[in-house]
N, C-alpha and C positions, 0 to 999 in steps of 0.2 A: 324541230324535234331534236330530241337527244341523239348522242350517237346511239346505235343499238348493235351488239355483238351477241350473234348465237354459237353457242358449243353444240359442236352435232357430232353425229357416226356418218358413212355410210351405210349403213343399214334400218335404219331407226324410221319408223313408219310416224311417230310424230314429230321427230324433225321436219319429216317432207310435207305434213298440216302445218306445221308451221310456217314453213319459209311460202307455203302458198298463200297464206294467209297476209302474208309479208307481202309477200308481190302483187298479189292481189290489191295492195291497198297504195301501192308505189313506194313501199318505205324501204329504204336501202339499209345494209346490216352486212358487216363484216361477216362469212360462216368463217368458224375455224373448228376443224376436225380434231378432234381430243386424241383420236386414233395416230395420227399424223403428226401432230401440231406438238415439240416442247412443253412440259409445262401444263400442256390443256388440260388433259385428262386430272392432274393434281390439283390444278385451279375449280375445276366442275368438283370435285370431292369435297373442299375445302369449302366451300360453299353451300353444298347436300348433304350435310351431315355422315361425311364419309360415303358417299355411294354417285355413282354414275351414272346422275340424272340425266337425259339428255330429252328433247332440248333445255338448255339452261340460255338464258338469255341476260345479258346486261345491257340496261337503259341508263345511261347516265351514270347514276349514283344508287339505280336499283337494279336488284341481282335474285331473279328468280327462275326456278325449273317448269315446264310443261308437262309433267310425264308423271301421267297418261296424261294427252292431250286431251284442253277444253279450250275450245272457241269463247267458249265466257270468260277465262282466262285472259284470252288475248283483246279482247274486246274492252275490259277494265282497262290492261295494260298500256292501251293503244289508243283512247279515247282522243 
C-alpha cells in the first residue's frame, strides 16, 4: 500500500473515525497536526479549496478530505 498521511486537529471528532478506522485495519499513516505542524494547516487549505478540512488524507499521489466523516469514504479509499 501506499504511503498514507492524515492532517488532523486535536480536537476533530472525525479525525479520531478516522484514525480508528486506520487502526482497525492495521494501516500505518503518518498523523501530522496542522495545529502544530509548519506548513500543515497551509497544505490542508491548498488542497480544500481554501478551508480546513480535517481529516485530509494523502495516499500516494491522492489527496482527499473526510469531513464530515463517512466510512464509505474510507472503504473506497482503502479497498
Amino acid at each position: 500500500m501506499a504511503e498514507v498521511k492524515m492532517y488532523t486537529t486535536t480536537w476533530c471528532p472525525d479525525c479520531r473515525q478516522a484514525k480508528k478506522y486506520l487502526d482497525s485495519r492495521g494501516i500505518t499513516y503518518e498523523e501530522i497536526n496542522i495545529e502544530t505542524t509548519p506548513g500543515a494547516a497551509e497544505f490542508v487549505m491548498s488542497v480544500n479549496a481554501g478551508k480546513r478540512k480535517v481529516p485530509t488524507l494523502v495516499v500516494g499521489e491522492n489527496v482527499f478530505h473526510n469531513s464530515p466523516y463517512s466510512h464509505q469514504v474510507m472503504e473506497e479509499k482503502f479497498k
